[in-house]
NUKOLMAR-831450 format. One record per residue (C-alpha): residue in three letters; x, y, z. Coordinates in nm, 3 decimals. Layout:
BEGIN
> code_px_py_pz
> ALA_X_Y_Z
...
end
This chain:
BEGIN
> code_px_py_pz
> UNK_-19.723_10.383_-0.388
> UNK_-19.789_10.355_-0.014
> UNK_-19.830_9.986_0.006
> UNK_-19.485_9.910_-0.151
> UNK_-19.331_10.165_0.105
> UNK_-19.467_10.027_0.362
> UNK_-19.443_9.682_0.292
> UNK_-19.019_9.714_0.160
> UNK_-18.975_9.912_0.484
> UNK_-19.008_9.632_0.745
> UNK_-18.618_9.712_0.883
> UNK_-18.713_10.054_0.935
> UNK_-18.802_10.231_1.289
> UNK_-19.143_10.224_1.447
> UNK_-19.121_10.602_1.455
> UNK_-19.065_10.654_1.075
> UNK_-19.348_10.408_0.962
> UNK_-19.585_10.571_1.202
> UNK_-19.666_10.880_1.035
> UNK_-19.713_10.611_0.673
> UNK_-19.947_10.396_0.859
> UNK_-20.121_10.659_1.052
> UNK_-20.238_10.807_0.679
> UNK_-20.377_10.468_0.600
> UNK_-20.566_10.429_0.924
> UNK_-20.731_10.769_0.845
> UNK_-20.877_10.676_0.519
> UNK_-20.949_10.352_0.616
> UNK_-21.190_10.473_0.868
> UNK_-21.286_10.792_0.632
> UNK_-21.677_10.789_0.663
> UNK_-21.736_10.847_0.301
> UNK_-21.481_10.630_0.128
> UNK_-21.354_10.398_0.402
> UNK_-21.397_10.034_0.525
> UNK_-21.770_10.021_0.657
> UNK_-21.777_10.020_1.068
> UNK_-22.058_9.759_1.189
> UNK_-22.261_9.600_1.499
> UNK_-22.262_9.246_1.449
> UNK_-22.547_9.074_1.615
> UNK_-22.501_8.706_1.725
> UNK_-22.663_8.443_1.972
> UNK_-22.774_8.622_2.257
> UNK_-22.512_8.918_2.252
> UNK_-22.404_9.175_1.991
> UNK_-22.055_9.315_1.880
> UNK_-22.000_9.645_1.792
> UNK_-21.796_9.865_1.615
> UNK_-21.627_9.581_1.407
> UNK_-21.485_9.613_1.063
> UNK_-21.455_9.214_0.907
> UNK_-21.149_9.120_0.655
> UNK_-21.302_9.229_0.388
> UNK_-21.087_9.514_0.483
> UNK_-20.838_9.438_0.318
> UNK_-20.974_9.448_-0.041
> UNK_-21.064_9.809_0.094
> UNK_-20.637_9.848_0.119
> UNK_-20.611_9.810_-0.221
> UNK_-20.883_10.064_-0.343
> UNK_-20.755_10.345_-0.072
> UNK_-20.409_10.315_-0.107
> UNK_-20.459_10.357_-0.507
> UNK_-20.238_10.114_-0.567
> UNK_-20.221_9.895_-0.953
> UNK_-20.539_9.653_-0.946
> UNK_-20.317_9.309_-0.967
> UNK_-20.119_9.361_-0.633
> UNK_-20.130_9.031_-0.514
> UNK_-20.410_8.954_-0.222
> UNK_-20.072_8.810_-0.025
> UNK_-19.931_9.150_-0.016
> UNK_-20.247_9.293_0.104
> UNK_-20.257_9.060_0.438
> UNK_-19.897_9.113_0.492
> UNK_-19.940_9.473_0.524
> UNK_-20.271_9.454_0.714
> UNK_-20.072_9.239_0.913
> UNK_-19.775_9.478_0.976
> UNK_-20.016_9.748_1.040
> UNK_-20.202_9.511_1.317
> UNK_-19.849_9.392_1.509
> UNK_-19.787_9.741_1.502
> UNK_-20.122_9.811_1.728
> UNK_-20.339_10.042_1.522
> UNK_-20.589_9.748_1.460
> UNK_-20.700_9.407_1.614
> UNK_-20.883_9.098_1.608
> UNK_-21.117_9.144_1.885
> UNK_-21.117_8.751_2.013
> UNK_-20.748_8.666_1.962
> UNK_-20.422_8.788_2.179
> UNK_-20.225_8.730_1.811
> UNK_-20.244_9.047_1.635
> UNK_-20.265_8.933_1.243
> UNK_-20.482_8.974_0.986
> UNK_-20.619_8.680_0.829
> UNK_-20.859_8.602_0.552
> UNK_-21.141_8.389_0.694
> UNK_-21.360_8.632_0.817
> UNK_-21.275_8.757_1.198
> UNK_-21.418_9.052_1.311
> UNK_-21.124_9.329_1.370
> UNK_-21.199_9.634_1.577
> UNK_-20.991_9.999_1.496
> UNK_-20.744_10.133_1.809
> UNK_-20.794_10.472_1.989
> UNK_-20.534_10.728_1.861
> UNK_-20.464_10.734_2.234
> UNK_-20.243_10.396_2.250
> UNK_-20.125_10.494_1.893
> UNK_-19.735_10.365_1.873
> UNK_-19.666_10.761_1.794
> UNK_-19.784_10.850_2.140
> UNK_-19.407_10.700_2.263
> UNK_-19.552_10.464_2.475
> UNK_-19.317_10.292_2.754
> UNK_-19.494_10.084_2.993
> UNK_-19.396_10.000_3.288
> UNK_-19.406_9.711_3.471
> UNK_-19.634_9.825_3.753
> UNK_-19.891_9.924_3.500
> UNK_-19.914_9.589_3.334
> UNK_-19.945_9.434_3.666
> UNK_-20.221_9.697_3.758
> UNK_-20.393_9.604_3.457
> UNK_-20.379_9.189_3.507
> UNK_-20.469_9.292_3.850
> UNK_-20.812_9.437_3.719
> UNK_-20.835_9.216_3.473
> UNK_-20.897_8.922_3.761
> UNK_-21.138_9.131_3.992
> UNK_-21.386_9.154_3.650
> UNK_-21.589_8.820_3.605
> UNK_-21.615_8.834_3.275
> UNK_-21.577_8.504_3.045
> UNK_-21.436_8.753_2.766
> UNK_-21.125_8.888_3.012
> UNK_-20.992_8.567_3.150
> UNK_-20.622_8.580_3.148
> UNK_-20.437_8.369_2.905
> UNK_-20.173_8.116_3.066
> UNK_-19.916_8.336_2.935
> UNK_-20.079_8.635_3.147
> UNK_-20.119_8.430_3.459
> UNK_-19.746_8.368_3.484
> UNK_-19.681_8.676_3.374
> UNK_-19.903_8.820_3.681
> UNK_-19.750_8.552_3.941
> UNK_-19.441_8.675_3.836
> UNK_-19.504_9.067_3.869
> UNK_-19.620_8.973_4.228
> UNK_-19.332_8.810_4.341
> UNK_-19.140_9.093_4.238
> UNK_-19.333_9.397_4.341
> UNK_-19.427_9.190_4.672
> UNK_-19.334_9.470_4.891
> UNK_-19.620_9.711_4.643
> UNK_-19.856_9.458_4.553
> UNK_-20.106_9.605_4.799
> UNK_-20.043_9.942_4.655
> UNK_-20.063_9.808_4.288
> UNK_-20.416_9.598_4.410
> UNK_-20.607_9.905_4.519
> UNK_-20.495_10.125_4.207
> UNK_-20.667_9.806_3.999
> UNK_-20.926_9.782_4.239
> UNK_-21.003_10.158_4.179
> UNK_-20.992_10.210_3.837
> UNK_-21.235_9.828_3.804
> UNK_-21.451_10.074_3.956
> UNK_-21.445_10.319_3.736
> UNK_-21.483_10.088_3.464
> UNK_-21.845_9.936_3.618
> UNK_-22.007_10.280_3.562
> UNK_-21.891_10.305_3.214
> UNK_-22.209_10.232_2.927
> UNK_-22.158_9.844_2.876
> UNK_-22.121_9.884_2.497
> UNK_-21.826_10.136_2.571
> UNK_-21.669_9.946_2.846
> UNK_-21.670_9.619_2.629
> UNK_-21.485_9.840_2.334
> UNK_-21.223_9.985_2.607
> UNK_-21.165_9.686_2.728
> UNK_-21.067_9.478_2.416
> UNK_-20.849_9.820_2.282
> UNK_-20.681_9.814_2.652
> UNK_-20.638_9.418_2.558
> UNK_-20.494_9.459_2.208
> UNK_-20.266_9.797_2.359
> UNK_-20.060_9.519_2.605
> UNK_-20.055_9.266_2.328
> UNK_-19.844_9.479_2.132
> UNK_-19.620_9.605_2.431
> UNK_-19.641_9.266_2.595
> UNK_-19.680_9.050_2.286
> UNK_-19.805_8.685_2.343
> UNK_-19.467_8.434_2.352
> UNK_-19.330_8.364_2.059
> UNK_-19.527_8.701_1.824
> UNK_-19.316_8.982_1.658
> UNK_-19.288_9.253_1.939
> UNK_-19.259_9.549_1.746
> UNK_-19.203_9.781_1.992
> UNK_-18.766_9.590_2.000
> UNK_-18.721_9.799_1.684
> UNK_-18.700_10.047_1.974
> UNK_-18.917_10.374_1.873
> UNK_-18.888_10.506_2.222
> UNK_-18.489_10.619_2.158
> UNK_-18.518_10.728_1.820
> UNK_-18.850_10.976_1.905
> UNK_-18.629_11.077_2.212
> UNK_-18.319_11.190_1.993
> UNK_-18.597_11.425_1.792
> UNK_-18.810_11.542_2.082
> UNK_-18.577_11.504_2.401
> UNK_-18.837_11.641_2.614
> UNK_-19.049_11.279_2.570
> UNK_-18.968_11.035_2.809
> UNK_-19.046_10.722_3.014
> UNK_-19.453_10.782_3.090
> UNK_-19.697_10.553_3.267
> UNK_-20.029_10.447_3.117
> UNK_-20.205_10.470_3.450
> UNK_-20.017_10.735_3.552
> UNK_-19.822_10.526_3.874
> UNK_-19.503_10.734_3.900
> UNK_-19.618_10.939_4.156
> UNK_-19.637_10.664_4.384
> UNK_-19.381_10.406_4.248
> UNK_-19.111_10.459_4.085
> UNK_-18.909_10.241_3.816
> UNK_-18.543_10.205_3.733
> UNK_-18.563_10.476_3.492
> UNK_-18.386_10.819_3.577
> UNK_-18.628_11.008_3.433
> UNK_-19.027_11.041_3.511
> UNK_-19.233_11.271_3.371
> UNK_-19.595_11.372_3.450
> UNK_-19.873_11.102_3.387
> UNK_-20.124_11.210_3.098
> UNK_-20.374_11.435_3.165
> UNK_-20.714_11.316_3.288
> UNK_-21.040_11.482_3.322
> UNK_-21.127_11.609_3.696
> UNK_-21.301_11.345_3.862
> UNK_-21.686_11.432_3.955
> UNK_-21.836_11.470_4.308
> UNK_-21.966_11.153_4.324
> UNK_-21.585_11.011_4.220
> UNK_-21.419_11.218_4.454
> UNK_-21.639_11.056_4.734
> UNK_-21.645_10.692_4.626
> UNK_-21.269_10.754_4.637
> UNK_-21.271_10.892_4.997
> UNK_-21.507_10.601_5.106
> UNK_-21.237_10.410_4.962
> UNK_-20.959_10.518_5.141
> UNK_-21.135_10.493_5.467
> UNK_-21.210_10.124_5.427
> UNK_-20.853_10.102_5.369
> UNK_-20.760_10.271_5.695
> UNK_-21.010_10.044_5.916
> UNK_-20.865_9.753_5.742
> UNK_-20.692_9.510_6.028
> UNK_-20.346_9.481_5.939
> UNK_-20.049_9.280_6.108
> UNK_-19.678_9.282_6.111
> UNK_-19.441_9.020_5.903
> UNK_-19.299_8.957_6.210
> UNK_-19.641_8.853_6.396
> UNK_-19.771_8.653_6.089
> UNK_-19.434_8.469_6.113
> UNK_-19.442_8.388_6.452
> UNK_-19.819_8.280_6.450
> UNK_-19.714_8.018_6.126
> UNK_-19.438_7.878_6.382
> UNK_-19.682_7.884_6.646
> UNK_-19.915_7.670_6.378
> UNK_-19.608_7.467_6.297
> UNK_-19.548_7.352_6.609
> UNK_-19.869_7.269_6.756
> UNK_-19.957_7.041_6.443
> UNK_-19.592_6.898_6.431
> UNK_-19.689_6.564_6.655
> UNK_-19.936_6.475_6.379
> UNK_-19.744_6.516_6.095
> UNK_-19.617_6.176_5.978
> UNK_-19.324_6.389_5.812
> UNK_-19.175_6.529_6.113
> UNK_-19.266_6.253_6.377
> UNK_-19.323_5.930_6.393
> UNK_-19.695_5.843_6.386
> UNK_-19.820_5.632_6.711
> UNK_-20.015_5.409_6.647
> UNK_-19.821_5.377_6.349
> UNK_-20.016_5.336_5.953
> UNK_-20.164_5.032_5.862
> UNK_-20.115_5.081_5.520
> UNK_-19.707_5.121_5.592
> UNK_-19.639_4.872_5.865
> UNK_-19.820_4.510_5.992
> UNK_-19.943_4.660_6.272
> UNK_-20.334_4.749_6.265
> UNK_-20.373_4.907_6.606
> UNK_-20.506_5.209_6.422
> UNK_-20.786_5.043_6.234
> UNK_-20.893_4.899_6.569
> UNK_-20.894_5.172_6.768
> UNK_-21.108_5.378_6.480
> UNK_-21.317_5.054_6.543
> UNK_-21.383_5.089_6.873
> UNK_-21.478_5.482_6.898
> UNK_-21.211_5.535_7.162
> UNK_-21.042_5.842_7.153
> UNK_-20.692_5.788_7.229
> UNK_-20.496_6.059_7.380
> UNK_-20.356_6.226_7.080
> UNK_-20.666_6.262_6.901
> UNK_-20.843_6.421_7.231
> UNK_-20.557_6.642_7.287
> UNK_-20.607_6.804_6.925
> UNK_-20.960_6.916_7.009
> UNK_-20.808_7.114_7.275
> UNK_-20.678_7.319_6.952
> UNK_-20.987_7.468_6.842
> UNK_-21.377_7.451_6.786
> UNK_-21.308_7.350_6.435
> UNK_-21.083_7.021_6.495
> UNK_-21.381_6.898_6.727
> UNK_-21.652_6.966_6.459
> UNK_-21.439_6.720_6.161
> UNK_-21.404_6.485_6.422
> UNK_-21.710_6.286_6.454
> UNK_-21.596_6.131_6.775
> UNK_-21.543_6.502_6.881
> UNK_-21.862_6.571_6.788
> UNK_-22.039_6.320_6.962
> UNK_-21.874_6.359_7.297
> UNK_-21.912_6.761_7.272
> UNK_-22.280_6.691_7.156
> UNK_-22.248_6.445_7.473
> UNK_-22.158_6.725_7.692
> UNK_-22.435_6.995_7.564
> UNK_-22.703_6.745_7.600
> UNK_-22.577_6.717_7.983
> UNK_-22.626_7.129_8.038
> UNK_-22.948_7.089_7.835
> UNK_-22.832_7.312_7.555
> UNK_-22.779_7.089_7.244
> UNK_-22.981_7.236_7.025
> UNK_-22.711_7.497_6.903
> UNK_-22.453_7.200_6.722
> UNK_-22.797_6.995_6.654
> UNK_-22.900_7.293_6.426
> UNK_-22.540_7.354_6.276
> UNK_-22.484_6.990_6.202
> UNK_-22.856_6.972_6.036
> UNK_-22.747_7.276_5.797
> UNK_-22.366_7.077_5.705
> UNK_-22.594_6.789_5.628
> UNK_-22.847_6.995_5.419
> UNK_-22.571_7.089_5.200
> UNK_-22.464_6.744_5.120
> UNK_-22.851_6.643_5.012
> UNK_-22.980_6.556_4.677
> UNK_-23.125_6.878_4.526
> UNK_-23.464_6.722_4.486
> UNK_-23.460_6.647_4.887
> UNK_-23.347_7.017_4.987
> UNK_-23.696_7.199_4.997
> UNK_-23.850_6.932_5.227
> UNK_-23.526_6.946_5.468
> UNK_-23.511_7.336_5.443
> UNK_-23.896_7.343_5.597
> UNK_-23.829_7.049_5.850
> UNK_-23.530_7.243_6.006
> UNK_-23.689_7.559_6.004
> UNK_-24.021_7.394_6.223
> UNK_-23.752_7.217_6.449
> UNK_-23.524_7.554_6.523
> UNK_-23.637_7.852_6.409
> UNK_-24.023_7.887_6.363
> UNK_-24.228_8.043_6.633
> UNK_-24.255_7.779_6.879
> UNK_-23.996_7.538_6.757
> UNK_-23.946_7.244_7.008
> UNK_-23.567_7.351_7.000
> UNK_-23.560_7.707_6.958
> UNK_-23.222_7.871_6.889
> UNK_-23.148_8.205_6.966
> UNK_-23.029_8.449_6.658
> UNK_-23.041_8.757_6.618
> UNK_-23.298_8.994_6.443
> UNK_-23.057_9.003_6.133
> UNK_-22.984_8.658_6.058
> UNK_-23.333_8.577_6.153
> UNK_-23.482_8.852_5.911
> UNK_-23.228_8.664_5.633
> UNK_-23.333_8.304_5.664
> UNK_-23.702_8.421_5.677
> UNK_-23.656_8.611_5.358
> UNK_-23.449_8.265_5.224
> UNK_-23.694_8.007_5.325
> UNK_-23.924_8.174_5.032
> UNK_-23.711_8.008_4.787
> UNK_-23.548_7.720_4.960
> UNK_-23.157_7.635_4.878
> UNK_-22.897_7.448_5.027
> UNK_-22.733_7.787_5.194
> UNK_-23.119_7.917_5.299
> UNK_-22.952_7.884_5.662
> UNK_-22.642_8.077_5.619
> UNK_-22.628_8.327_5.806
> UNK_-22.811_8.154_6.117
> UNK_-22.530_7.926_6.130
> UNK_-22.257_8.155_6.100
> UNK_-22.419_8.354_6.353
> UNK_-22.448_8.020_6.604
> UNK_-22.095_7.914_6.531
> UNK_-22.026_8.206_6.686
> UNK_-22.178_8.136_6.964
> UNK_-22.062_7.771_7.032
> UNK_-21.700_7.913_6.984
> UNK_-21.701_8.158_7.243
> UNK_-21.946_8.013_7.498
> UNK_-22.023_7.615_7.434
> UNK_-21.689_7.558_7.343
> UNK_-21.477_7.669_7.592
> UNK_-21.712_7.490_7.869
> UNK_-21.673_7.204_7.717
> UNK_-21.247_7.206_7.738
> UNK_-21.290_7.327_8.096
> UNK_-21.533_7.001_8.174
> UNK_-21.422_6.749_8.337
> UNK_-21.548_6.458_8.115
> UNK_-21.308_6.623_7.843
> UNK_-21.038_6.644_8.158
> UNK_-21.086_6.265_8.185
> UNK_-21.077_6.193_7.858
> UNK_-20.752_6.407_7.814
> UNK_-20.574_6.209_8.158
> UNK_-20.697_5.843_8.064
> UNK_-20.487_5.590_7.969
> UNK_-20.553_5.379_7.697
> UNK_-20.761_5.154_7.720
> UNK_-20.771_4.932_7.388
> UNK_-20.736_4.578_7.412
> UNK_-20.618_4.391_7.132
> UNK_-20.421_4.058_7.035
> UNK_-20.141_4.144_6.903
> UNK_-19.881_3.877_6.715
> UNK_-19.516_3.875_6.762
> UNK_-19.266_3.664_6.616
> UNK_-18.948_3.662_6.826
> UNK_-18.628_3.521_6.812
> UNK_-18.479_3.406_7.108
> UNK_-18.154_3.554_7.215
> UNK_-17.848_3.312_7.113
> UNK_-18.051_3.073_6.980
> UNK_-18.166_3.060_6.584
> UNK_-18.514_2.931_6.684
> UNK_-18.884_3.121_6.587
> UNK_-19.117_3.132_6.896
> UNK_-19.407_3.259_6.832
> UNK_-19.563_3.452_7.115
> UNK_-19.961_3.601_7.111
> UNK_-19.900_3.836_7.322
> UNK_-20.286_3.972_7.537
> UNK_-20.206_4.383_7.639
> UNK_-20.453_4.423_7.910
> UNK_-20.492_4.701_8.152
> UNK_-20.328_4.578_8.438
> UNK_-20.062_4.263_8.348
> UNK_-19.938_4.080_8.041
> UNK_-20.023_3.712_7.969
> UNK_-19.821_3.607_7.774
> UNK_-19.935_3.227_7.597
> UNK_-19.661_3.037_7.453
end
């Protein structure tokens, strides 16, 4: 009967089974006679279109095969049929068919094996691609399909962008798809790769190489793409042929994809060779306070005797090095609390502090207890931002119109967009006074000025005796008390 051809014909080609396994699909899903199709409803959600294993009692019955064929022989050639694609569990990246009662969902004659399929690359890499931009618990990547999709974009580095907006495109297309549909698509998409990119260590079927054989009877099939790429990149293989036919996008497609493209256009781009020479630009500046490439002064407590460091922390002094960095940008004076209490310092001496007095209020509302956050949220907002605040900020209609709408249900990021908007601010016009003062000048040109007691053990020159020496650093002299 069919079963024992099919299940005694495991050496033969993909191509020559398919037409066998093809028949069986077809009465199995025969609407009269077949395996009953199903929506499952569970906790909160439901699964349709489902068929369970009680399948493959069905296998028997359609196949008309003798009564006592063994249930064994049954799951090994549901199980053939599965690796081969034409059915799949629709939680697991193993195709198999086991008897303890997972759901298995039928595949679209459209990824049939007997359609010749040869992916490329490119397409699995545009489908991992789109598989990350959907937040979906359901379409997380496996391990194996995060190396796999670190991997593709080492290698198509030079066409990643390329490869990201064709994923970024068709996740598009895929939002305005019915959710019920979409959620069927996207697990048949799912089982289509695990067949032609088979999970580690799983039969691949597709090595029992279908593509040559259907070539030697219909030389006119060759290499094709699943999402149609080879218009736009080409692979190794000599020959391309058309990608399938689609239907003609709508009106409303044919704009979104315009608006698309324009984004694209105003995106801000820069050259390899100016993002190289701004990371050695970064590299540099940041060398003298890498511990790696030079040697730390005052040098680490934790490494050497010498707790000059600790002392200097101690006594809020900035020493030269650590003024020097704030000269580097807005941001290394804001995670410096020193830095921010001299530049707070300097605003309070224009009579402008209210601007880093806001934006530090905001960094510390998002390090509150929850419970505390509603009560904080309405005390900054009657400081800065209510009509007739004692230290009004100015914002602009925007962000304003944003945090009023916020307030209403009070958060830790209720002020987000009024501090963004005053950061802004500080680093173009607060910020750059501030390096041109002259209290940061003096700071910058001071010597140091830490005075500490400091003991040395010395040996004297020639002579195998221990002095010991505390040796007083003071601004002018050294005493030295023997």
């Amino acid at each position: 009967g069919d079963a024992a051809r099919l299940v005694n014909s495991d050496t033969r080609s993909v191509s020559e089974n398919s037409p066998n396994m093809e028949d069986v699909i077809a009465r199995m899903q025969d609407e009269k006679n077949g395996i009953p199709i199903r929506t499952v409803k569970s906790f909160l959600s439901k699964i349709p279109s489902v068929f369970s294993d009680l399948g493959c009692h069905f296998i028997l019955g359609l196949l008309k095969t003798p009564l006592f064929v063994p249930l064994v022989e049954a799951l090994h050639l549901g199980t053939l049929m599965a690796a081969h694609g034409y059915f799949f569990p629709i939680s697991d990246h193993v195709l198999t068919l086991k008897d303890d009662g997972t759901f298995y969902r039928f595949q679209t004659p459209y990824f049939w094996p007997s359609n010749c399929w040869e992916p490329e690359n490119t397409d699995y890499a545009v489908y991992l691609c789109k598989r990350t931009m959907q937040n979906k618990a359901r379409l997380e990547l496996a391990d194996y399909e995060a190396e796999s999709l670190a991997r593709l974009q080492r290698a198509f580095a030079r066409k990643w962008e390329f490869i990201f907006m064709q994923a970024e495109a068709q996740a598009k297309v895929d939002k305005k798809r019915d959710k019920i549909e979409r959620k069927i698509l996207d697990s048949q998409e799912r089982a289509f790769w695990d067949v032609h990119r088979p999970v580690p260590g799983c039969v691949n079927t597709t090595e029992v190489d279908i593509k040559k054989s259907s070539r030697m009877k219909n030389p006119h099939k060759t290499r094709k793409s699943v999402y149609g790429l080879q218009n736009d990149i080409r692979s190794h293989s000599p020959t391309h042929t058309p990608a399938p036919e689609a239907k003609q996008p709508t009106e409303e497609e044919l704009r979104e994809q315009i608006k698309f493209w324009q984004a694209q256009l105003d995106r801000h781009r820069l050259k390899m060779s100016k993002v190289a020479e701004s990371l050695l630009s970064y590299t540099e500046q940041y060398s003298d306070y890498d511990p790696f490439l030079s040697t730390p002064d005052p040098s680490n407590p934790w490494i050497s005797d010498d707790t000059t460091l600790w002392e200097m922390e101690a006594s809020k002094e900035p020493g030269q090095t650590r003024v020097r960095r704030w000269g580097f940008g807005i941001d290394e004076v804001l995670k410096d609390p020193v830095g921010r209490e001299q530049f707070l310092k300097f605003l309070e001496s224009e009579f402008s502090s209210e601007n880093l007095r806001f934006w530090l209020a905001v960094q510390e509302l998002k390090r509150r207890p929850i419970r505390e956050v509603p009560t904080r949220v309405q005390e900054i907002w009657e400081e800065f931002l209510a009509p007739g605040a004692p230290s009004a900020i100015n914002v602009d209609s925007k962000s304003y119109d944003k945090t009023t709408q916020n307030i209403k249900d009070p958060g830790r990021y209720a002020f987000e967009d009024a501090q963004e908007h005053i950061y802004k601010l500080m680093k173009s016009d607060s910020y750059s006074r501030f390096i041109r003062s002259s209290a940061y000048q003096e700071l910058l040109q001071a010597k140091k000025k830490v005075k500490y007691l400091k003991y040395t053990t010395v040996r004297k020159f020639g002579v195998g005796k221990i002095v010991n020496i505390f040796l007083k650093v003071s601004q002018k002299n050294c005493i030295f008390y023997i």
